[in-house]
Jmol script that loads the backbone (N, CA, C; Angstrom):
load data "model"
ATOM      1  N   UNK A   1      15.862  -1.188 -10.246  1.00  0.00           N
ATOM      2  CA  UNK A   1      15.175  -0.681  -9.080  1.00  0.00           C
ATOM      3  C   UNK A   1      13.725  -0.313  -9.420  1.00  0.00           C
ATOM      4  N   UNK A   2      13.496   0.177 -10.535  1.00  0.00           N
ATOM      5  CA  UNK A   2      11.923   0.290 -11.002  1.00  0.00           C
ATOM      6  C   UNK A   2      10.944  -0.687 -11.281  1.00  0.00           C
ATOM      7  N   UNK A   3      11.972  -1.177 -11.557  1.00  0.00           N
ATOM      8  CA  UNK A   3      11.136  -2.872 -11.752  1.00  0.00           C
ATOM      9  C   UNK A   3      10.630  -3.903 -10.211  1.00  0.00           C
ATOM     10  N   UNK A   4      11.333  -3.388  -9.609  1.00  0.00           N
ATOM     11  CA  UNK A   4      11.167  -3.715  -8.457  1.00  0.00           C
ATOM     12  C   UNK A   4      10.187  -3.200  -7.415  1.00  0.00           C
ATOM     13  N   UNK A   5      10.707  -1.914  -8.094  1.00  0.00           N
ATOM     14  CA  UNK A   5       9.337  -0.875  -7.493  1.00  0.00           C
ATOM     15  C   UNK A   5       7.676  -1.587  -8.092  1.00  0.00           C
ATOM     16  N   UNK A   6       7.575  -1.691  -9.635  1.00  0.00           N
ATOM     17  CA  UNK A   6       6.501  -1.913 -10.272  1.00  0.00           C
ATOM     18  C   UNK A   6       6.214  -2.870  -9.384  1.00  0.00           C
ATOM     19  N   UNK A   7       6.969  -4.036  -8.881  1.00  0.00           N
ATOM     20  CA  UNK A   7       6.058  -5.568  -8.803  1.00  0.00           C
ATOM     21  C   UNK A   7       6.136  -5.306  -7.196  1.00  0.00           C
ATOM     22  N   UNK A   8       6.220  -3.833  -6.466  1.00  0.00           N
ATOM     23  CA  UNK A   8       5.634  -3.555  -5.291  1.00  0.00           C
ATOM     24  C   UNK A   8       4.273  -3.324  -5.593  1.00  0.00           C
ATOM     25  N   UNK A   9       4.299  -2.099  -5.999  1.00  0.00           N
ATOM     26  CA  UNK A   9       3.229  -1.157  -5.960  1.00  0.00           C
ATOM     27  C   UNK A   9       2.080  -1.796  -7.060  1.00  0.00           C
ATOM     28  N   UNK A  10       2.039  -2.174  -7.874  1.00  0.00           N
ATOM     29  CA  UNK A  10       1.064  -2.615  -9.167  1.00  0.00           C
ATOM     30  C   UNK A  10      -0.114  -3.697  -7.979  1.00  0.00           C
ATOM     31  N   UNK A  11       0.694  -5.010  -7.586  1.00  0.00           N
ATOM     32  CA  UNK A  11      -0.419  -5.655  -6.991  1.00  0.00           C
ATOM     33  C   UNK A  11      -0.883  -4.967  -5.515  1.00  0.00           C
ATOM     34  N   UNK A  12      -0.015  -4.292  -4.896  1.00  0.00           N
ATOM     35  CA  UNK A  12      -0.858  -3.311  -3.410  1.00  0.00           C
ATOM     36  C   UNK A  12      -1.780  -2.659  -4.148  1.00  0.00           C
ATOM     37  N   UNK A  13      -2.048  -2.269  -5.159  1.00  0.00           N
ATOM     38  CA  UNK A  13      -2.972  -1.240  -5.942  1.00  0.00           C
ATOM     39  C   UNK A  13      -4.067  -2.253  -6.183  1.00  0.00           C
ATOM     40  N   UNK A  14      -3.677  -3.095  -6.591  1.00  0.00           N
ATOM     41  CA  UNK A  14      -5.125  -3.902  -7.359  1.00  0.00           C
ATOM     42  C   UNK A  14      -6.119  -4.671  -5.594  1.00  0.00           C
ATOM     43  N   UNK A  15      -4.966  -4.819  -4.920  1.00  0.00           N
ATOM     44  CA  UNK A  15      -5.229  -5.191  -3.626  1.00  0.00           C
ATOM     45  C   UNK A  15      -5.862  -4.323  -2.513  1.00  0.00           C
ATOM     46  N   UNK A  16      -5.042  -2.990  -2.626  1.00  0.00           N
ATOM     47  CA  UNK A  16      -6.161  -2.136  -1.957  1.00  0.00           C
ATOM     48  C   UNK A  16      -7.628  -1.717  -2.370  1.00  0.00           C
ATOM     49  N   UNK A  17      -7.643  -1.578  -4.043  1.00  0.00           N
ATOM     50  CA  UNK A  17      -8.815  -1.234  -4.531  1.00  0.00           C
ATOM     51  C   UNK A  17      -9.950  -2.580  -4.471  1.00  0.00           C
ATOM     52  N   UNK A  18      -9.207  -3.645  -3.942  1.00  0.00           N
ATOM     53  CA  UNK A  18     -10.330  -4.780  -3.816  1.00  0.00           C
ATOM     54  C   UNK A  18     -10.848  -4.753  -2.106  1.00  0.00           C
ATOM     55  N   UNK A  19      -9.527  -4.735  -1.446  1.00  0.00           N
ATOM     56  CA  UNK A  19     -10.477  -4.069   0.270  1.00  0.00           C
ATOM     57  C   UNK A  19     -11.112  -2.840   0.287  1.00  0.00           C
ATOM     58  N   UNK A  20     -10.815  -1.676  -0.531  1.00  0.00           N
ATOM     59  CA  UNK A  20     -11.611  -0.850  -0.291  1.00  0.00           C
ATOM     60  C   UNK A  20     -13.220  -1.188  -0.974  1.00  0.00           C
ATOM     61  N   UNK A  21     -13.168  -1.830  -1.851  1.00  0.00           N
ATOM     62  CA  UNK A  21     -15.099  -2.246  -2.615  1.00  0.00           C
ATOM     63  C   UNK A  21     -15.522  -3.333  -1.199  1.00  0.00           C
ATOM     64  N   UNK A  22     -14.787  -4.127  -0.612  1.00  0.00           N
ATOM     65  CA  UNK A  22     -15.190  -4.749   0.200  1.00  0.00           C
ATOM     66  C   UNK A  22     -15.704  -3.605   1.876  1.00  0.00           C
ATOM     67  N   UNK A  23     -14.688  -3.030   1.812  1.00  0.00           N
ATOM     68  CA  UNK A  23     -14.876  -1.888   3.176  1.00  0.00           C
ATOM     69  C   UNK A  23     -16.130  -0.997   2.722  1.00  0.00           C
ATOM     70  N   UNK A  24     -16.474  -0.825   1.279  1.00  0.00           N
ATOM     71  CA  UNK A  24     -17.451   0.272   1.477  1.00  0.00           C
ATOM     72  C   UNK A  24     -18.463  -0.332   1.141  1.00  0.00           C
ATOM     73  N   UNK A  25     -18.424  -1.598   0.563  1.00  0.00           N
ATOM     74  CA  UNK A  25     -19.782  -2.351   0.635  1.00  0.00           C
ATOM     75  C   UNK A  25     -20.290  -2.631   2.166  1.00  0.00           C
ATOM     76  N   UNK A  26     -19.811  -2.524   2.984  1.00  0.00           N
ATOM     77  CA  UNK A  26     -20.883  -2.056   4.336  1.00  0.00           C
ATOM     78  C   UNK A  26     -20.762  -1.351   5.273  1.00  0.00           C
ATOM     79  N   UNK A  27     -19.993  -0.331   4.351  1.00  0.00           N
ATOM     80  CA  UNK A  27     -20.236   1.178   5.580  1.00  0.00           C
ATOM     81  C   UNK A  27     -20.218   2.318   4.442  1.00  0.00           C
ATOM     82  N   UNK A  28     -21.059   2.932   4.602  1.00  0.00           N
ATOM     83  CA  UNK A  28     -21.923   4.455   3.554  1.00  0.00           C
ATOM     84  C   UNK A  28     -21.007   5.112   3.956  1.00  0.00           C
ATOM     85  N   UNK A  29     -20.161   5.908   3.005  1.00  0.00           N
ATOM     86  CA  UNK A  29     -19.201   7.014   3.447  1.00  0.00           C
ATOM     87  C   UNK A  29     -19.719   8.448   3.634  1.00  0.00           C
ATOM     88  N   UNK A  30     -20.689   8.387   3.605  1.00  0.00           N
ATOM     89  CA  UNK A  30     -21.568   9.804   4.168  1.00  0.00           C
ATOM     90  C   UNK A  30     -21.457   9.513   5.581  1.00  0.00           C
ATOM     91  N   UNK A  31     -21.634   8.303   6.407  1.00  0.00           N
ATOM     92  CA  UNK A  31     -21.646   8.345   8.023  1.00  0.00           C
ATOM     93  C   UNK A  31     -20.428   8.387   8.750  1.00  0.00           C
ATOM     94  N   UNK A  32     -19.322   8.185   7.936  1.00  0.00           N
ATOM     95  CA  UNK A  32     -18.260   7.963   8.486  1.00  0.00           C
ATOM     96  C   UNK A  32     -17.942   8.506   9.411  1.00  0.00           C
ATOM     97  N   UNK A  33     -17.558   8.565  10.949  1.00  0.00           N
ATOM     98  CA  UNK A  33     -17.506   9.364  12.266  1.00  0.00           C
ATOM     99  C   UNK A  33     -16.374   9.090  12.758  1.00  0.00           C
ATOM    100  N   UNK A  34     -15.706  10.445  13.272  1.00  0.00           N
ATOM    101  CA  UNK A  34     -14.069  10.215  13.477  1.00  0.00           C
ATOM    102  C   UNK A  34     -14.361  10.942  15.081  1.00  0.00           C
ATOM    103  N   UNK A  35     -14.140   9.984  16.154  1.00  0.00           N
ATOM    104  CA  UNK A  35     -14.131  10.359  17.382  1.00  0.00           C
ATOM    105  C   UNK A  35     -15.846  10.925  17.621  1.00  0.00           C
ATOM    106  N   UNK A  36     -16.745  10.065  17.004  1.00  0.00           N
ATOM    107  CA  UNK A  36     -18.147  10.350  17.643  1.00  0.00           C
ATOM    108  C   UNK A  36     -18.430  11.323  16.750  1.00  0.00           C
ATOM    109  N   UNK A  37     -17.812  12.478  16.014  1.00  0.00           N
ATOM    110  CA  UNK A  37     -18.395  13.712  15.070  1.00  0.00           C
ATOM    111  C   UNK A  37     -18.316  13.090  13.812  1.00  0.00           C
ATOM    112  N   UNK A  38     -19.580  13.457  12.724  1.00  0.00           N
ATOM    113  CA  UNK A  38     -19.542  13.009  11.460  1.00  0.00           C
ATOM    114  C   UNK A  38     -18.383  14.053  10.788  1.00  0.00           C
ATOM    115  N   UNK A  39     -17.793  13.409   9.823  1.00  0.00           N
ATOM    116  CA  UNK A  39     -16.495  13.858   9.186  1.00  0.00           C
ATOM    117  C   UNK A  39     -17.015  15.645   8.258  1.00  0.00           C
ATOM    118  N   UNK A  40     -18.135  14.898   7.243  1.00  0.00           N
ATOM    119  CA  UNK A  40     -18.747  15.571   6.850  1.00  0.00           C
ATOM    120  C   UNK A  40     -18.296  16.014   5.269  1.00  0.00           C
ATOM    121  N   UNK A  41     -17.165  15.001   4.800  1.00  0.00           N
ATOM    122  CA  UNK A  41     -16.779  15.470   3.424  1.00  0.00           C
ATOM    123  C   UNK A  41     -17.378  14.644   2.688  1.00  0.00           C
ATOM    124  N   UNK A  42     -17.074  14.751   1.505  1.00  0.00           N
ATOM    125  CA  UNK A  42     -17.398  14.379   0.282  1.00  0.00           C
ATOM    126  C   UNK A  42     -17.553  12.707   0.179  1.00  0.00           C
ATOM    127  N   UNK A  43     -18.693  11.560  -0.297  1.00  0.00           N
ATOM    128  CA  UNK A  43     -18.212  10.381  -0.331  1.00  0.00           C
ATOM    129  C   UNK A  43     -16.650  10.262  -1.429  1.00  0.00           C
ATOM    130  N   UNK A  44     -16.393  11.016  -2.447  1.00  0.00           N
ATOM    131  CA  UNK A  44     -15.211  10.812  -3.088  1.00  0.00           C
ATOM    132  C   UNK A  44     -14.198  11.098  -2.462  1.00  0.00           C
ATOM    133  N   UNK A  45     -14.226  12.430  -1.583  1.00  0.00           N
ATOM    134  CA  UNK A  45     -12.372  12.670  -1.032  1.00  0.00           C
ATOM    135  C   UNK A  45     -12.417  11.164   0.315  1.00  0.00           C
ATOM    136  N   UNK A  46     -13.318  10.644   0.913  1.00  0.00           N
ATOM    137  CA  UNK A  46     -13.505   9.955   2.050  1.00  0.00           C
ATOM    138  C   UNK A  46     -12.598   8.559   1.015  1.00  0.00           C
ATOM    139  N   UNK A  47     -13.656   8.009  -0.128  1.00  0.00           N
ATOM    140  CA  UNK A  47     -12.994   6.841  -0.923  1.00  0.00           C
ATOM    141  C   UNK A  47     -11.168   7.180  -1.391  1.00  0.00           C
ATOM    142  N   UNK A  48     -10.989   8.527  -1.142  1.00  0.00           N
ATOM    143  CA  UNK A  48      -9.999   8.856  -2.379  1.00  0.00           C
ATOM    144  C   UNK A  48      -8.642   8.439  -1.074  1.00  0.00           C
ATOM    145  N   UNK A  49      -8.986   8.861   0.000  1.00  0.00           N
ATOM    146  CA  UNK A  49      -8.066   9.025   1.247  1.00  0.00           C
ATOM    147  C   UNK A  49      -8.118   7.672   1.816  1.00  0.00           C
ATOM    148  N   UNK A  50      -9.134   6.992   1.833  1.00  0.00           N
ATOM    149  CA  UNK A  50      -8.928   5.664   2.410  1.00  0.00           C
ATOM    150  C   UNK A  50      -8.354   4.434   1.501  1.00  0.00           C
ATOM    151  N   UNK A  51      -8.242   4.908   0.314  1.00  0.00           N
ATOM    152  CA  UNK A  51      -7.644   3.874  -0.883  1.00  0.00           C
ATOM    153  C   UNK A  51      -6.275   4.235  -1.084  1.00  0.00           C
ATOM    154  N   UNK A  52      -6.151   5.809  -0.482  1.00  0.00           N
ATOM    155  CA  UNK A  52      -4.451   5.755  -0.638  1.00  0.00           C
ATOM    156  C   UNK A  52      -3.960   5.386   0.834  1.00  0.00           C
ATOM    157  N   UNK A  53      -4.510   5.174   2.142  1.00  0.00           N
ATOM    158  CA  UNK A  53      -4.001   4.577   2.906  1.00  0.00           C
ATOM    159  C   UNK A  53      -3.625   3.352   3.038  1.00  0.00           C
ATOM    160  N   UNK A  54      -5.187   2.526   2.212  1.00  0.00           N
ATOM    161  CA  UNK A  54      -4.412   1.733   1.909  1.00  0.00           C
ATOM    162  C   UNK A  54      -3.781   1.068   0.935  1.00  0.00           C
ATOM    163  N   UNK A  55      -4.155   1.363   0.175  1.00  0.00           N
ATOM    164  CA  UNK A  55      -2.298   1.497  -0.528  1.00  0.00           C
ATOM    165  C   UNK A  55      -0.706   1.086  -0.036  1.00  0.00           C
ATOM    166  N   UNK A  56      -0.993   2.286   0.650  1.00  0.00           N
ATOM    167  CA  UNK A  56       0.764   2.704   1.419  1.00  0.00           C
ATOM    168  C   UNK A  56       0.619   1.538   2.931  1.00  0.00           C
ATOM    169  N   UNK A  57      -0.588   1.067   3.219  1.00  0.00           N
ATOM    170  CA  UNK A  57      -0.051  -0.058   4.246  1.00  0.00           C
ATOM    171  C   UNK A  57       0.104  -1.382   3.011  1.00  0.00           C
ATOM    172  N   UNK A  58      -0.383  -1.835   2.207  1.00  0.00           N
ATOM    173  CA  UNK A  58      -0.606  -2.650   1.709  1.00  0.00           C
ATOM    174  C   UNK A  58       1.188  -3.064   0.719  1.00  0.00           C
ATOM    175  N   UNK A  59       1.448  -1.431   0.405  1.00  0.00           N
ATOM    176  CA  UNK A  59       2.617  -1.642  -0.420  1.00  0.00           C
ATOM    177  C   UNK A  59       3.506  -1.771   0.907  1.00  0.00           C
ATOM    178  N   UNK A  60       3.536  -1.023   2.291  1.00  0.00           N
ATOM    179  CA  UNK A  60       4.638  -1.164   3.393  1.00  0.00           C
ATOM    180  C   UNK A  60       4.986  -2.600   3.352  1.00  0.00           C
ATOM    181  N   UNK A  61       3.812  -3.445   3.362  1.00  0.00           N
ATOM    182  CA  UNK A  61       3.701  -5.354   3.792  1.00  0.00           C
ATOM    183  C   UNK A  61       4.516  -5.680   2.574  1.00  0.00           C
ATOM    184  N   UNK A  62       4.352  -5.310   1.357  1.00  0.00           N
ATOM    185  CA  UNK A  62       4.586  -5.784   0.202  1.00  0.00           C
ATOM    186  C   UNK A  62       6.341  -5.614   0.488  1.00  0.00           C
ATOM    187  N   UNK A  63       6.718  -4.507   0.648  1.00  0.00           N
ATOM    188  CA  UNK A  63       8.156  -4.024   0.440  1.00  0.00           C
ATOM    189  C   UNK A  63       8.830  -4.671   1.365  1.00  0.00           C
ATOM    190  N   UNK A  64       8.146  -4.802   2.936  1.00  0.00           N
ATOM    191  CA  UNK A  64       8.781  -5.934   3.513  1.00  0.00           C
ATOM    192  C   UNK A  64       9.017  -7.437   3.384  1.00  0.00           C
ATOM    193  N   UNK A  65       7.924  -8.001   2.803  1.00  0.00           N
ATOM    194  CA  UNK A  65       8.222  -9.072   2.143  1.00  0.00           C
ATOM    195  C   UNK A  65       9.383  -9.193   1.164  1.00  0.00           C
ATOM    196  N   UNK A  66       9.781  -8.195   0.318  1.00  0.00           N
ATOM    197  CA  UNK A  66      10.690  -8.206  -0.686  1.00  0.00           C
ATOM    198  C   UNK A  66      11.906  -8.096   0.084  1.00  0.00           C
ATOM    199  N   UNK A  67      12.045  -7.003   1.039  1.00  0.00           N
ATOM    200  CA  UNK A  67      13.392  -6.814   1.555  1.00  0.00           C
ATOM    201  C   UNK A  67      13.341  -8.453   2.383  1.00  0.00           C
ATOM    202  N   UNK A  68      12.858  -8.777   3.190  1.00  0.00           N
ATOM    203  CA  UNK A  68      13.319  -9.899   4.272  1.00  0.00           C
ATOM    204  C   UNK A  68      13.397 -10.935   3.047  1.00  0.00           C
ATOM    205  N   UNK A  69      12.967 -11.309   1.430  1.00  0.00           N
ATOM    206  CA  UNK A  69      13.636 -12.735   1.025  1.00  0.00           C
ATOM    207  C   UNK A  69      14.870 -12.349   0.018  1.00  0.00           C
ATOM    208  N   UNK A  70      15.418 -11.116   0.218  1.00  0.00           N
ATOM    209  CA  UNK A  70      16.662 -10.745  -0.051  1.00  0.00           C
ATOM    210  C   UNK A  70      17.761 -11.510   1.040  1.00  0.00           C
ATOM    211  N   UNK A  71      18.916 -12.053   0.061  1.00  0.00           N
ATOM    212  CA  UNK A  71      19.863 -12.900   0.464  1.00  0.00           C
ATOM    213  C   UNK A  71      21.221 -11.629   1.226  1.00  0.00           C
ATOM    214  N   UNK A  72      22.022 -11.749   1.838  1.00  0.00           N
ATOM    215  CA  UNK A  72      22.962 -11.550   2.582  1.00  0.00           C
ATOM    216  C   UNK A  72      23.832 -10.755   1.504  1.00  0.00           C
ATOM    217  N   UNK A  73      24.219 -11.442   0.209  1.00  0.00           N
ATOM    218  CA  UNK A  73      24.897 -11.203  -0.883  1.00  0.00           C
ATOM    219  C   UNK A  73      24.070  -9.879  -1.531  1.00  0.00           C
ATOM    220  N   UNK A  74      22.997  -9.816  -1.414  1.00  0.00           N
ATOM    221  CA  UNK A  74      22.253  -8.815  -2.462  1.00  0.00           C
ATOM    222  C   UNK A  74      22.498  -7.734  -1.476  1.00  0.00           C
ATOM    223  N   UNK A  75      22.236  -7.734  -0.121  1.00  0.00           N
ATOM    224  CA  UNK A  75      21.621  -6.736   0.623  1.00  0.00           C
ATOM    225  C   UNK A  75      23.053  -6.187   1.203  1.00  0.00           C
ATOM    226  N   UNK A  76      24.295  -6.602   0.920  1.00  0.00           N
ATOM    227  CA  UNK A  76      26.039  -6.064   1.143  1.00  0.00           C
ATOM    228  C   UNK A  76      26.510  -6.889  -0.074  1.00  0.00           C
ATOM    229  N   UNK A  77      26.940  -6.505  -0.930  1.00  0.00           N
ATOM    230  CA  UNK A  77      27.076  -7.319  -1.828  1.00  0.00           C
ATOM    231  C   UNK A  77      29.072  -6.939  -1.602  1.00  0.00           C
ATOM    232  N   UNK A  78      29.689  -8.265  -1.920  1.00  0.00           N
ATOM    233  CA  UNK A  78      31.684  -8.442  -2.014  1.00  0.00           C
ATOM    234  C   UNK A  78      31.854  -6.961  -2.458  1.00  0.00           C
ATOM    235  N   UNK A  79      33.140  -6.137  -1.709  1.00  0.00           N
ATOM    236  CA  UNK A  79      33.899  -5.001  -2.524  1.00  0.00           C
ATOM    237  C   UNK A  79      33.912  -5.376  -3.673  1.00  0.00           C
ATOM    238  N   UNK A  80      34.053  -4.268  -4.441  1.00  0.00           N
ATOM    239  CA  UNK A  80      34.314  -4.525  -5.472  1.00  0.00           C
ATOM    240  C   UNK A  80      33.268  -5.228  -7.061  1.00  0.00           C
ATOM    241  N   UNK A  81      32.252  -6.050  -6.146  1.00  0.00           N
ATOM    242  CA  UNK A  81      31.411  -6.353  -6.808  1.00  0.00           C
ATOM    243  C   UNK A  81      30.275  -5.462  -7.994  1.00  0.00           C
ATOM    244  N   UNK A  82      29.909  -5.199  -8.974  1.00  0.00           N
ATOM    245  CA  UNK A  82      28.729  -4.161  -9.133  1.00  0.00           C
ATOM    246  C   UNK A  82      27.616  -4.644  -8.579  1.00  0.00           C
ATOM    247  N   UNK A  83      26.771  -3.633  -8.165  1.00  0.00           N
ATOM    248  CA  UNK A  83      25.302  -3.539  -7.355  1.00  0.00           C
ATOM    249  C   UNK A  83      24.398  -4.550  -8.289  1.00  0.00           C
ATOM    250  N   UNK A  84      23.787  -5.330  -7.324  1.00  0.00           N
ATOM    251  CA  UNK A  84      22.481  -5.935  -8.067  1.00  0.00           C
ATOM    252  C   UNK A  84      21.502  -5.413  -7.348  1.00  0.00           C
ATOM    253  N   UNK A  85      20.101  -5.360  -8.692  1.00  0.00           N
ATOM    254  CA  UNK A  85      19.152  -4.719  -8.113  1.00  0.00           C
ATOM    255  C   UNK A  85      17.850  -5.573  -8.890  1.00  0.00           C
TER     256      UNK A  85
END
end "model"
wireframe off; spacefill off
backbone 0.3
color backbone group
């Protein structure tokens, strides 16, 4: 199951940190405006919060991909059978 986890999360990581250099190469995180008011924090907590969002959408896509090319057998596996993971 960790292993499984790793080959989620490892490439959403390398993947979010490549949209986020692309997202902030043309928008200054000092202007960032949430409903018309400037936010007003830090450019680091602004990078730090938008790289773990995405992240967690990037790994959501990832984990669904993994669950939907899971077979019938893996995902209820025969009584009696031991668990594959």
């Amino acid at each position: 199951m960790t292993h499984r986890a790793l080959q989620i999360l490892w490439p959403a990581f390398l993947v979010a940190g490549v949209i986020e250099m692309l997202l902030f190469a043309s928008i200054e995180p000092g202007e960032v405006r949430w409903f018309g008011f400037l936010l007003g924090w830090e450019p680091v907590t602004i990078h730090s919060i938008v790289f773990l969002l995405l992240w967690l959408l990037v790994s959501g896509a990832s984990a669904m991909t993994v669950l939907l090319q899971q077979t019938a057998e893996e995902l209820d596996p025969p009584k009696g059978a031991p668990p594959r993971f």
